[in-house]
LOPA-156693 format. One record per residue (C-alpha): residue number from 0; residue in three letters; x, y, z. Coordinates in steps of 0.05 Angstrom, whole numbers. Example, Ala and Ser with C-alpha at 12.3 -4.5 7.8 and 13.67 -1.06 7.14 Angstrom:
# residues 2
n->0 | res->ALA | x->246 | y->-90 | z->156
n->1 | res->SER | x->273 | y->-21 | z->143
# end
This chain:
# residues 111
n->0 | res->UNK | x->618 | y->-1573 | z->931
n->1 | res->UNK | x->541 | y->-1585 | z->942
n->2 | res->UNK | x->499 | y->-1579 | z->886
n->3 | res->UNK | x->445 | y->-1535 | z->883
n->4 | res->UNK | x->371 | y->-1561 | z->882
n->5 | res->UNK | x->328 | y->-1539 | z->836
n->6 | res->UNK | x->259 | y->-1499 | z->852
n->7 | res->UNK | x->215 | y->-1557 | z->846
n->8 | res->UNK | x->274 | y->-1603 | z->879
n->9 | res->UNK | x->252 | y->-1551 | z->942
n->10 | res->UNK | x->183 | y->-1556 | z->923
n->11 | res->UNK | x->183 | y->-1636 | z->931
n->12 | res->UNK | x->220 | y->-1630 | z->988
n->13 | res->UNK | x->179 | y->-1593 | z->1027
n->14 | res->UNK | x->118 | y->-1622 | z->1009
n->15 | res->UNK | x->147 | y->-1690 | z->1036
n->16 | res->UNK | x->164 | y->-1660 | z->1103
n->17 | res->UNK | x->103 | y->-1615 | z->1113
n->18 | res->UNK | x->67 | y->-1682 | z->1098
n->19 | res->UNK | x->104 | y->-1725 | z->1157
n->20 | res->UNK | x->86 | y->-1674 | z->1207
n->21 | res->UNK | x->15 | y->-1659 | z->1184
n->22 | res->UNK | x->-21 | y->-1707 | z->1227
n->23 | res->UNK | x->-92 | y->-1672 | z->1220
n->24 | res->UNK | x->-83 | y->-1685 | z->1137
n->25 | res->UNK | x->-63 | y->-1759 | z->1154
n->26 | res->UNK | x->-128 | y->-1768 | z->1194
n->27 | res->UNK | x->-176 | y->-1737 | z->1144
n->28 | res->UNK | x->-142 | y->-1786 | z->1092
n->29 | res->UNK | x->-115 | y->-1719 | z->1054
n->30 | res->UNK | x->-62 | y->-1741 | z->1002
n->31 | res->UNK | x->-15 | y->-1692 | z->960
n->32 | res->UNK | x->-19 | y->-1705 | z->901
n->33 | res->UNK | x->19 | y->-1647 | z->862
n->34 | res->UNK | x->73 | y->-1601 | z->892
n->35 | res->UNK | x->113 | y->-1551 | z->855
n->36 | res->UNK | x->139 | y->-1474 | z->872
n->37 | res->UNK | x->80 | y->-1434 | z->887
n->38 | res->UNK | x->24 | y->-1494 | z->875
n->39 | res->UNK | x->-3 | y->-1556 | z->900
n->40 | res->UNK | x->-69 | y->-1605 | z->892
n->41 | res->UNK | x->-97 | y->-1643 | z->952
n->42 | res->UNK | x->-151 | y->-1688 | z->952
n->43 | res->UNK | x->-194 | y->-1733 | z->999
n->44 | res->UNK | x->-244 | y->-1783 | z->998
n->45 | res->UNK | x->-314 | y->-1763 | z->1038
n->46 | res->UNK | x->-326 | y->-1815 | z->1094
n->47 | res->UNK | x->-386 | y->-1841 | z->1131
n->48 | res->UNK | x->-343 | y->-1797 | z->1204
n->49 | res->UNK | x->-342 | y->-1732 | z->1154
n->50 | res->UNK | x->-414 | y->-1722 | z->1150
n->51 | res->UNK | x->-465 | y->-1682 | z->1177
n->52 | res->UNK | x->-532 | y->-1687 | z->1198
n->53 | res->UNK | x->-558 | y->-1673 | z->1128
n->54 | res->UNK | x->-519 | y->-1728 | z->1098
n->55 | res->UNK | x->-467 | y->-1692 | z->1069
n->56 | res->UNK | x->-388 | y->-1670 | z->1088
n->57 | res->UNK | x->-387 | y->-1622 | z->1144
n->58 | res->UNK | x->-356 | y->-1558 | z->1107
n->59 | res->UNK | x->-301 | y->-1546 | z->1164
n->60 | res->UNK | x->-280 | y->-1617 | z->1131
n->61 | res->UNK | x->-279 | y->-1586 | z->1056
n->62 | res->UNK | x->-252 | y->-1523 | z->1084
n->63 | res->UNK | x->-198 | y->-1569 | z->1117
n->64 | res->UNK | x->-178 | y->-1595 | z->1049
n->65 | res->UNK | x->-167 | y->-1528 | z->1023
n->66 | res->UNK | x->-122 | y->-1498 | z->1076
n->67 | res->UNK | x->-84 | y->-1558 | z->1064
n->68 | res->UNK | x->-69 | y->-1544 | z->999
n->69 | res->UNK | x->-60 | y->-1466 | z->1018
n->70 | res->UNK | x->-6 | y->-1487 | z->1064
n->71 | res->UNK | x->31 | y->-1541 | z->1018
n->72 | res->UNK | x->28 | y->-1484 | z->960
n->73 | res->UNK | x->51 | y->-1422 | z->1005
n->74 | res->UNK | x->109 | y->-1459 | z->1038
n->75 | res->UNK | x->136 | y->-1492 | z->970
n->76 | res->UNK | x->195 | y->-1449 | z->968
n->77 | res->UNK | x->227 | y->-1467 | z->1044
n->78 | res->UNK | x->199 | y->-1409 | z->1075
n->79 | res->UNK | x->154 | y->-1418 | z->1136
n->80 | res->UNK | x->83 | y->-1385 | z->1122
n->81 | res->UNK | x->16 | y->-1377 | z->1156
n->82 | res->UNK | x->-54 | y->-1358 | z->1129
n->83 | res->UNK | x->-70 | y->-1283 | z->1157
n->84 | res->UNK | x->-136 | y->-1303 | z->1129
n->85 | res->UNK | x->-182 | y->-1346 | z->1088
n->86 | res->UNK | x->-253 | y->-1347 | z->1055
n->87 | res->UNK | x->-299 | y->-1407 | z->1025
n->88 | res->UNK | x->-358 | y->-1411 | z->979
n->89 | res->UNK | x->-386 | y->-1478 | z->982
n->90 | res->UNK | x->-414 | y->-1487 | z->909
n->91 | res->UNK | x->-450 | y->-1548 | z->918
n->92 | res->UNK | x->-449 | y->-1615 | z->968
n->93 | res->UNK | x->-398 | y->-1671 | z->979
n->94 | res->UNK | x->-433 | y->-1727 | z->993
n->95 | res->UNK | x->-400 | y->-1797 | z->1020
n->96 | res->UNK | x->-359 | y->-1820 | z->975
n->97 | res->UNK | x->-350 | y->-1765 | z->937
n->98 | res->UNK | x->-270 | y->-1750 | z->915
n->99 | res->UNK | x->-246 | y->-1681 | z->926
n->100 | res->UNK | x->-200 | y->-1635 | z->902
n->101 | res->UNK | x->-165 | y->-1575 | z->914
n->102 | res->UNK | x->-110 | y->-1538 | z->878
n->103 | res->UNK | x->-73 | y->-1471 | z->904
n->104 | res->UNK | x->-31 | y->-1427 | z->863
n->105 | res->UNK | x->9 | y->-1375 | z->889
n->106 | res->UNK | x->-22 | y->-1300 | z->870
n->107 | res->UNK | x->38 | y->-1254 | z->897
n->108 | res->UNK | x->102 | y->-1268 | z->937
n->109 | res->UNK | x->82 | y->-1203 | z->983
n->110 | res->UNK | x->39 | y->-1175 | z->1023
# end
């Protein structure tokens, strides 16, 4: 008889697959760092190709970061999810070199 896995056993789980078949998060040097049911943290490095023309990360970059971690935390329990919608306030500029981070934590399970 199989054992049962436990919720973050599923949690790890996914978060290694989702990771081998997320090629955009492998190219922007995104690496997840925390996984568990219903959260995750992401973070990233700001290179010299992630800039703008002001100098600073282009914000489709940052907002890259944090639909990664969206994704990682909203399909931590094995079931297949997709953002209906998002919003971003930038607070301030990443400049080159900068680390980032983003952490998502689930809010409901519906809806």
């Amino acid at each position: 008889m199989k054992e049962a896995r436990s919720s973050q056993q599923i949690a790890d789980a996914c978060g290694v697959h989702m990771y081998e078949m997320d090629q955009m998060a492998r190219l922007l040097g995104i690496v997840l760092d925390e996984m568990a049911p219903g959260r995750s943290r992401v973070s990233m490095t700001v290179r010299d190709d992630m800039a703008n023309s002001v100098g600073t990360c282009h914000g489709g970059i940052i907002f890259s970061l944090a639909d990664c971690a969206f994704a990682y935390s909203c399909n931590s329990r094995n079931r297949k999810t997709v953002a209906a919608g998002a919003s971003i306030d930038f607070v301030s500029a990443a400049r080159l070199g900068d680390r980032l981070t983003a952490v998502a934590e689930e809010r409901a399970l519906v809806g």
